[in-house]
DSSP file (Angstrom, degrees, kcal/mol; ACC not computed):
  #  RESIDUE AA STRUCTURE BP1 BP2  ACC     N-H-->O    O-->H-N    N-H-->O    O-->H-N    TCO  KAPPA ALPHA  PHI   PSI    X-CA   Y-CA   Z-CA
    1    1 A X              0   0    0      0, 0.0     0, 0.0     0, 0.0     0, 0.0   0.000 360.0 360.0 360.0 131.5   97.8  105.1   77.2
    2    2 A X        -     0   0    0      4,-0.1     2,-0.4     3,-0.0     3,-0.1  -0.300 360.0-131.8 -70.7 171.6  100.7  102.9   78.7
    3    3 A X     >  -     0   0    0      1,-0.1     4,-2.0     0, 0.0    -1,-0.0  -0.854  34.7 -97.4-132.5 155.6   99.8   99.4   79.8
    4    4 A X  H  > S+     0   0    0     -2,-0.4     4,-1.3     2,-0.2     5,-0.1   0.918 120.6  49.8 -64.7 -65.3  101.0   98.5   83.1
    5    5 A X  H >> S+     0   0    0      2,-0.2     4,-4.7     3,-0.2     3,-1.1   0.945 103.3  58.6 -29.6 -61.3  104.3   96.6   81.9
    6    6 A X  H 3> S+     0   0    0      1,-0.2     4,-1.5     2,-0.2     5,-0.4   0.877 112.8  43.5 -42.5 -82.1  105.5   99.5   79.6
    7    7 A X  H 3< S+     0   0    0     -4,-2.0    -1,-0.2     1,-0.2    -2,-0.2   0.617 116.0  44.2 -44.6 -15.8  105.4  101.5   83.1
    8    8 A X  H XX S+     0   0    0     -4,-1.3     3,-3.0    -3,-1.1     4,-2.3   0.954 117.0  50.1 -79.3 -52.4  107.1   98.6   85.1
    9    9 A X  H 3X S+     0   0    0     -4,-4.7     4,-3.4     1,-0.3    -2,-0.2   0.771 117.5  39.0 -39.5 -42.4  109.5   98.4   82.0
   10   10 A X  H 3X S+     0   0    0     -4,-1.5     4,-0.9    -5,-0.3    -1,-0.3   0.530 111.7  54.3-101.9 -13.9  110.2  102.1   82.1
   11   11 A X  H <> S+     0   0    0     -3,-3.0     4,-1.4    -5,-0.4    -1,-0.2   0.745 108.1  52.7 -76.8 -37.0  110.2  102.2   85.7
   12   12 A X  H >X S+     0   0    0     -4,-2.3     4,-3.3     1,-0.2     3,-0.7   0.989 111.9  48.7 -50.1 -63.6  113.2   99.2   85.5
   13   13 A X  H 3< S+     0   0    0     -4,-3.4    -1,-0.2     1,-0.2    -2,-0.2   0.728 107.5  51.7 -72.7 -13.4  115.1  101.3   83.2
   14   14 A X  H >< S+     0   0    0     -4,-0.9     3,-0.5     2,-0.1    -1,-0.2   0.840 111.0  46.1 -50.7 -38.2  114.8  104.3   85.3
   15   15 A X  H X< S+     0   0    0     -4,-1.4     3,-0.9    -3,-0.7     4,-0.3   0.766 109.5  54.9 -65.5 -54.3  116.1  102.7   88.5
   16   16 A X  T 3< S+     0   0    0     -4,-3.3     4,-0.3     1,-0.2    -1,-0.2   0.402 107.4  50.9 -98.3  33.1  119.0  101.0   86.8
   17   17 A X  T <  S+     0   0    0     -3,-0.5     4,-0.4    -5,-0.1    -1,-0.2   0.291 109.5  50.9-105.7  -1.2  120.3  104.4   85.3
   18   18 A X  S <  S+     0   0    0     -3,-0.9     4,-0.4     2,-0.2    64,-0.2   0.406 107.3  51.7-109.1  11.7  120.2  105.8   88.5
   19   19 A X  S  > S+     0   0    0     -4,-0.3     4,-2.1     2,-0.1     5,-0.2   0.687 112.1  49.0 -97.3 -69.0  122.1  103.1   90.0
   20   20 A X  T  4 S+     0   0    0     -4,-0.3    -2,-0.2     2,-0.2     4,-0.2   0.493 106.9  50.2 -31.9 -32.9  124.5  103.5   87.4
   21   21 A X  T >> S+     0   0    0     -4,-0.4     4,-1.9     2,-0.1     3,-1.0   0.877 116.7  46.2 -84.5 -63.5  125.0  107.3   87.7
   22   22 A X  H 3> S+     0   0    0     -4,-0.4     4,-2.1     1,-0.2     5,-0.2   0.844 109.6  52.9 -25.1 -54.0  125.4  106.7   91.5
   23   23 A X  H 3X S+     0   0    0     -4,-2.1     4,-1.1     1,-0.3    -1,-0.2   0.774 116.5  40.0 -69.1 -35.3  127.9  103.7   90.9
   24   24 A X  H <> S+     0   0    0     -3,-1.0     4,-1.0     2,-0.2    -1,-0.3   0.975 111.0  53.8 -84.3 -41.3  130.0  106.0   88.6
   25   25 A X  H >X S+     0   0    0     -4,-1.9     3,-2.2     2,-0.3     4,-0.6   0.946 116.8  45.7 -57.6 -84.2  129.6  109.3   91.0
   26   26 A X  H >< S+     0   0    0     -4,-2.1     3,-1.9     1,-0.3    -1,-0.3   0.839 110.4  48.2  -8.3 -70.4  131.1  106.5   93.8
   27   27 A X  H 3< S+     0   0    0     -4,-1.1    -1,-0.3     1,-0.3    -2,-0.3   0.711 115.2  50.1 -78.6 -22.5  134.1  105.0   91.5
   28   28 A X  H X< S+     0   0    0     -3,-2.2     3,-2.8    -4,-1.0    -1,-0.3   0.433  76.5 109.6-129.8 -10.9  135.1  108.9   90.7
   29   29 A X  T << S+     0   0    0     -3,-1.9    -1,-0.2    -4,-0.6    39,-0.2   0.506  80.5  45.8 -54.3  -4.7  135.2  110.2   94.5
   30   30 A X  T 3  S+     0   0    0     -3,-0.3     2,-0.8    -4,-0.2    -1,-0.3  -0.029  84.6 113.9-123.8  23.3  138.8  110.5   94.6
   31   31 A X  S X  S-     0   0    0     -3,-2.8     3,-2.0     3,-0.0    -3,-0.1  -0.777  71.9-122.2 -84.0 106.1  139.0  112.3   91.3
   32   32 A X  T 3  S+     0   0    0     -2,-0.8    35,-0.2     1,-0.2     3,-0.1  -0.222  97.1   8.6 -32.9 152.9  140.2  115.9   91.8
   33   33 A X  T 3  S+     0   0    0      1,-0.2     2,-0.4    35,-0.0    -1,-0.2   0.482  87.1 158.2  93.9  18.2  137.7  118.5   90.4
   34   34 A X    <   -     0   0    0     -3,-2.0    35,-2.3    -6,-0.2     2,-0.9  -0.533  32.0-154.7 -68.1 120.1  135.0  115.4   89.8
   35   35 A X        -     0   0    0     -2,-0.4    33,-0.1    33,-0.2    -1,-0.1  -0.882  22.4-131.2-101.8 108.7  131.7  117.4   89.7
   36   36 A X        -     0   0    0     -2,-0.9    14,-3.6    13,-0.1     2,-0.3  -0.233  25.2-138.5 -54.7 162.4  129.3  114.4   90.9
   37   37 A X  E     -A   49   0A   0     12,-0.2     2,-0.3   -16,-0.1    12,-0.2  -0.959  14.5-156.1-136.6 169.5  126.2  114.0   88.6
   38   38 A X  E     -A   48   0A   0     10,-2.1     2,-0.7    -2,-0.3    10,-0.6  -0.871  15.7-127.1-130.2 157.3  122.7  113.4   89.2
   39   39 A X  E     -A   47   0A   0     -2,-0.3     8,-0.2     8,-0.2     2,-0.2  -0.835  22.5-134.3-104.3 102.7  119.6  111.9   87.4
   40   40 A X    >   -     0   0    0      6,-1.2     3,-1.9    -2,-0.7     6,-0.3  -0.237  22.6-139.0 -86.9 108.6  116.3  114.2   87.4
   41   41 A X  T 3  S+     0   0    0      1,-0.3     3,-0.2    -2,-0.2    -1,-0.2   0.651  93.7  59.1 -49.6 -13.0  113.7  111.3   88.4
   42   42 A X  T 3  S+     0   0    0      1,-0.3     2,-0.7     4,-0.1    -1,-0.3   0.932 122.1  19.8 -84.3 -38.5  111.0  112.7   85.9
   43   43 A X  S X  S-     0   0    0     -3,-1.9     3,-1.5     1,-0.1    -1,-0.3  -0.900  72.5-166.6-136.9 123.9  113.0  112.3   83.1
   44   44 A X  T 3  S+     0   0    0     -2,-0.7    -1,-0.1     1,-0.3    -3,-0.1   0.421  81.3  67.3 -97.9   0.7  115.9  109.9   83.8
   45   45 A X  T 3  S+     0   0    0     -5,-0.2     2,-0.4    -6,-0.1    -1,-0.3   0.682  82.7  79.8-101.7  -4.0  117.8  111.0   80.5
   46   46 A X    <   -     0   0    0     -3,-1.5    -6,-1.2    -6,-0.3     2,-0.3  -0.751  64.6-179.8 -85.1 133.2  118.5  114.2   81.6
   47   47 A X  E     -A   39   0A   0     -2,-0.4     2,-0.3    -8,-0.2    -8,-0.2  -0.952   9.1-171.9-129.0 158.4  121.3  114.5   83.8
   48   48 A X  E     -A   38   0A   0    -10,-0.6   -10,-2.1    -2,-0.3     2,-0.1  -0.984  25.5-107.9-149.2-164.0  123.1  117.1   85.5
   49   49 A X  E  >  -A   37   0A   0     -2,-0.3     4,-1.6   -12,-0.2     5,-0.3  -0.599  43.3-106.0 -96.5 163.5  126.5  117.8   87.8
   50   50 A X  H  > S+     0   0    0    -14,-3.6     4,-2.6     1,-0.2    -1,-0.1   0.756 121.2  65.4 -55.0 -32.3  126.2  118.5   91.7
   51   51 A X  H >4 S+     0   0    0    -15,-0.3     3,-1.8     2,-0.2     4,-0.2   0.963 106.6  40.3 -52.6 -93.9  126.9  122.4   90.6
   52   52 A X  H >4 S+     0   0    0      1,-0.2     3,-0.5     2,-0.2    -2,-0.2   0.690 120.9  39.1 -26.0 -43.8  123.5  122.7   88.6
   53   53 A X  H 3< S+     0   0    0     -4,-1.6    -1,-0.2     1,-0.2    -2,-0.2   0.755 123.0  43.6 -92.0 -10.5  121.2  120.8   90.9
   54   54 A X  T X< S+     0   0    0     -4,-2.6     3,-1.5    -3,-1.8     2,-0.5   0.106  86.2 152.9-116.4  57.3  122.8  122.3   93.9
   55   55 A X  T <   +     0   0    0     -3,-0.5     3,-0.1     1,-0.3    -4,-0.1  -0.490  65.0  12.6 -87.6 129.7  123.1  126.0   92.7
   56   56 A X  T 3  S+     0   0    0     -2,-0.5     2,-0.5     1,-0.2    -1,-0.3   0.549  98.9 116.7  76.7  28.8  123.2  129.0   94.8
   57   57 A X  S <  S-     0   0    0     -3,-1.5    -1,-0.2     1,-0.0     0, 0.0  -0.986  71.5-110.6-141.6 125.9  123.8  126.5   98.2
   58   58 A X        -     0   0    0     -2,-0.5     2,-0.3    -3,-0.1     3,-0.1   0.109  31.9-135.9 -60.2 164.2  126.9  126.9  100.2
   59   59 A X    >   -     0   0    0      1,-0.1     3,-2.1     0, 0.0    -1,-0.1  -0.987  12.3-141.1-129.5 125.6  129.4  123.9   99.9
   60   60 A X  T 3  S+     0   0    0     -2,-0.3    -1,-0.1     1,-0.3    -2,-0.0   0.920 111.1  48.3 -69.9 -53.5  131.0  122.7  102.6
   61   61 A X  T >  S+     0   0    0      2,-0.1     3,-2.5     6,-0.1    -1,-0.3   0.260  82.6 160.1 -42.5 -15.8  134.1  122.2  100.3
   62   62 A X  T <   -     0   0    0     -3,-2.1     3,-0.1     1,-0.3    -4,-0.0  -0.067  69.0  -0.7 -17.9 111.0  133.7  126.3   98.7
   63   63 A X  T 3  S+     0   0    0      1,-0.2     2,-0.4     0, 0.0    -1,-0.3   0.290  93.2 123.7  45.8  13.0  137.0  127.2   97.3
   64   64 A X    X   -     0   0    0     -3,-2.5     3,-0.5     3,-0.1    -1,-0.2  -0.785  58.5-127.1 -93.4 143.6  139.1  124.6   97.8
   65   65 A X  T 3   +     0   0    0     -2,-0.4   -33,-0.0     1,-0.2    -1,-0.0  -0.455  69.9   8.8 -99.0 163.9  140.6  123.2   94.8
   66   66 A X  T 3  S+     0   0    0     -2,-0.2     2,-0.8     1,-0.1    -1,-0.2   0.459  76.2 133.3  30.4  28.4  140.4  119.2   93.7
   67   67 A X    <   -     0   0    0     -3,-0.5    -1,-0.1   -35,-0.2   -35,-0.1  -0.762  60.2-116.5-102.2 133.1  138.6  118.1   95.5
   68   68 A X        -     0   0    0     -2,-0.8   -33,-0.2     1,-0.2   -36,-0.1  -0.072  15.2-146.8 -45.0 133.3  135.4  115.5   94.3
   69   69 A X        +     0   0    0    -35,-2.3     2,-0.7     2,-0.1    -1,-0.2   0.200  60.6 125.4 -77.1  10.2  131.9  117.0   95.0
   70   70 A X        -     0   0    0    -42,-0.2     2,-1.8   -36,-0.2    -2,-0.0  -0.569  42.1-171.9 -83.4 132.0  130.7  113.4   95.7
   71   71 A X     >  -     0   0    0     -2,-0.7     4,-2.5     1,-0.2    -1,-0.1  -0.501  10.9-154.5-123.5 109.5  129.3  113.2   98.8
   72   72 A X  H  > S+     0   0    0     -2,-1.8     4,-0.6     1,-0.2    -1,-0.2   0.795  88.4  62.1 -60.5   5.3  128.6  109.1   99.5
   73   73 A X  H  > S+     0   0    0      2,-0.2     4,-2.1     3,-0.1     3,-0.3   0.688 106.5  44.7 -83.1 -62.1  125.7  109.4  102.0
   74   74 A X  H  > S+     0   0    0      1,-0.3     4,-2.6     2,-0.2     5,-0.2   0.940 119.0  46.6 -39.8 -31.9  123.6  111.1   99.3
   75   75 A X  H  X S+     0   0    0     -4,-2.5     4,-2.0     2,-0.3    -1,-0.3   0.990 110.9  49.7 -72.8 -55.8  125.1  108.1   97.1
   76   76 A X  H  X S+     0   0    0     -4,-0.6     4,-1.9    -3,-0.3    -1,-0.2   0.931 108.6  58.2 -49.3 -49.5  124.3  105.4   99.6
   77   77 A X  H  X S+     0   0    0     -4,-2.1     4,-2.0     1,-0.2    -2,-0.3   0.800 113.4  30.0 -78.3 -21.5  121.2  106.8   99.7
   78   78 A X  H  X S+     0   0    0     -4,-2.6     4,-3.2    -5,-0.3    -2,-0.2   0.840 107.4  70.2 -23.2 -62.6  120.2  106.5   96.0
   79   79 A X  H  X S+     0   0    0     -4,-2.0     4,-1.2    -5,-0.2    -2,-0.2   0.874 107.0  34.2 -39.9 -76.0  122.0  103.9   95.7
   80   80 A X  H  X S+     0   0    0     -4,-1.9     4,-2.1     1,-0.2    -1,-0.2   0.866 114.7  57.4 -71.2 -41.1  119.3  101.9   98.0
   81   81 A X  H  X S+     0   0    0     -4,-2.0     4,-0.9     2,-0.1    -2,-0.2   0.976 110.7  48.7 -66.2 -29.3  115.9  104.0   96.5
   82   82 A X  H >X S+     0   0    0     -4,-3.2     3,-3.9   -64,-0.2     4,-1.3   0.822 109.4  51.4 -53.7 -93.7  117.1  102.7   93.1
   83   83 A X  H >X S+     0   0    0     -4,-1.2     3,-2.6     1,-0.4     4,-1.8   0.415 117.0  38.2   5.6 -83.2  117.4   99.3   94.4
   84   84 A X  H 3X S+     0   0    0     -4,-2.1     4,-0.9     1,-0.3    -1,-0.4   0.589 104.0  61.5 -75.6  -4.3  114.3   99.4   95.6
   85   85 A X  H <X S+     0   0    0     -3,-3.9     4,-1.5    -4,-0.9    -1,-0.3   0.682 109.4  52.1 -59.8 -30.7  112.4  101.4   92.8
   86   86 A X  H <X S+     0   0    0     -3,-2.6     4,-1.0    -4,-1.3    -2,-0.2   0.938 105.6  59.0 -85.2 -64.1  113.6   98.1   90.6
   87   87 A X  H  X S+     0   0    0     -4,-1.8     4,-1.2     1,-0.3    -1,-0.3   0.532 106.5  42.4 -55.1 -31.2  112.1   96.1   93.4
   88   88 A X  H >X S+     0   0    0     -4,-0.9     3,-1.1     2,-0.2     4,-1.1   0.981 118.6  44.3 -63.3 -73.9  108.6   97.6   92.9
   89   89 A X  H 3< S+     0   0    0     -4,-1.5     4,-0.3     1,-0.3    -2,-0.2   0.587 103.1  56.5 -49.9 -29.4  108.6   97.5   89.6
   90   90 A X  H >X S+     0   0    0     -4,-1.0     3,-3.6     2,-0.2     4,-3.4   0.972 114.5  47.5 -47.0 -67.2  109.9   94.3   89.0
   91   91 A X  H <X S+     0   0    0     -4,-1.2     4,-3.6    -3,-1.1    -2,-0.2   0.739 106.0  54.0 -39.5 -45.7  106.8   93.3   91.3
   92   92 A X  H 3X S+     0   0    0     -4,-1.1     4,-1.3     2,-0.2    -1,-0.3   0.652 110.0  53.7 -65.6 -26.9  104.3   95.6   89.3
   93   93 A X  H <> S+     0   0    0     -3,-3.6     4,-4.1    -5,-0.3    -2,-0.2   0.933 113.3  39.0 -79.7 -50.3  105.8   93.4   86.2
   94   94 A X  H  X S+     0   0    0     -4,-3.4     4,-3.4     2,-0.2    -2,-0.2   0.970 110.9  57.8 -49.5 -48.9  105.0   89.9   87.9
   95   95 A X  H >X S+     0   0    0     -4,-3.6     4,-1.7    -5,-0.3     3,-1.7   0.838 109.2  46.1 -59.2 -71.4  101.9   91.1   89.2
   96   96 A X  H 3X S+     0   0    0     -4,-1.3     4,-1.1     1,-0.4     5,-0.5   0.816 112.6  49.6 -66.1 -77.5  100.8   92.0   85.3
   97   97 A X  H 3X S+     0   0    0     -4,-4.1     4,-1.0     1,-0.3    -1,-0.4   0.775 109.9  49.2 -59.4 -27.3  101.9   88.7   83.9
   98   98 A X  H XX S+     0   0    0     -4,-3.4     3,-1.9    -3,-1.7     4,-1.8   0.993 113.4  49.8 -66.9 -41.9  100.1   86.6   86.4
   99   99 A X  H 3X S+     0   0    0     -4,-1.7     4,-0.8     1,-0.3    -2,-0.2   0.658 115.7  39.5 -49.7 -19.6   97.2   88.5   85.8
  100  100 A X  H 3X S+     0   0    0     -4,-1.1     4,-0.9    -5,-0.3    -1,-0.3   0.509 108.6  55.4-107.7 -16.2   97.4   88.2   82.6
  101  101 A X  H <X S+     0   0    0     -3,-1.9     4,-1.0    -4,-1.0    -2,-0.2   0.762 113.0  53.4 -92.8  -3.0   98.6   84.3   82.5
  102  102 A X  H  X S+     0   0    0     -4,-1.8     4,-3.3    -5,-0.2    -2,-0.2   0.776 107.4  48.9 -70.0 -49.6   95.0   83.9   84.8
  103  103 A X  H  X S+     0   0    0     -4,-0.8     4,-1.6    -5,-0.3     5,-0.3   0.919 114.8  45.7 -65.7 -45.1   93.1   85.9   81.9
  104  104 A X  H >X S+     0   0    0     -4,-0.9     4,-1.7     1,-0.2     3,-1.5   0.988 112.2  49.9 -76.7 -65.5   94.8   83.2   79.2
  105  105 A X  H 3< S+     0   0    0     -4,-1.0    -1,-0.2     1,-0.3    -2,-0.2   0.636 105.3  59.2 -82.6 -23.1   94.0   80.1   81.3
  106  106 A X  H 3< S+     0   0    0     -4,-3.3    -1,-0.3     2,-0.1    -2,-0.2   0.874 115.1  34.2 -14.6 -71.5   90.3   81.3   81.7
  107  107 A X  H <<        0   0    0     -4,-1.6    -2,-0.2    -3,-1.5    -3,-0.1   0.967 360.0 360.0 -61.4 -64.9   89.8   81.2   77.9
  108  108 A X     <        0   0    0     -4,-1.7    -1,-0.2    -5,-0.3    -3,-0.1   0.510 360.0 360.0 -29.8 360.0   91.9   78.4   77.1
C-alpha cells in the first residue's frame, strides 16, 4: 500500500516528465520530420511519437514532407495540466507533513 507522500512523490515526478516531454516537443517544432512525442499518463515512462498515439486520424499536414508534427495548442495545453498536476501534488505533500508534524507534536 502506498502512503500518501509516495503518491504525491510519484505524482511530482509524473508532472515534471510531462513538462519536459512538452518542453522538448516545443524546442523541436521547427525541426523537419520531428514526430512530436507524448507521455501515456498511467505510466509516465512509456512514451510514444504523435504517429502512434494519433494512428489512423487524418493530419492536417498528410503528405507533406518536413514538416514538425508538433502542434503548440496541444503543447500549451499540457504544458499548463502538468503545471498544475505538480501543484496538487505538491499540496497533497504539505497537507501529509503537517498532518503528520500535528501527530509528532501530540506525542512529544
Amino acid at each position: 500500500m502506498r502512503t500518501v507522500a509516495q503518491s504525491a512523490m510519484a505524482g511530482l515526478a509524473a508532472a515534471s516528465t510531462r513538462l519536459a516531454r512538452s518542453a522538448y516537443n516545443v524546442a523541436n517544432v521547427n525541426t523537419p520530420d520531428f514526430q512530436a512525442r507524448s507521455v501515456d499518463a498511467v505510466a509516465p515512462s512509456r512514451e510514444q511519437t504523435s504517429k502512434q498515439a494519433n494512428a489512423g486520424m487524418a493530419s492536417p499536414y498528410h503528405g507533406e514532407m518536413g514538416v514538425s508534427s508538433t502542434d503548440l495548442t496541444t503543447e500549451s495545453m499540457q504544458q499548463i495540466s502538468a503545471v498544475n498536476a505538480f501543484r496538487a501534488n505538491l499540496a497533497m505533500l504539505k497537507a501529509d507533513d503537517d498532518r503528520t508534524r500535528r501527530v509528532l507534536d501530540i506525542k512529544a
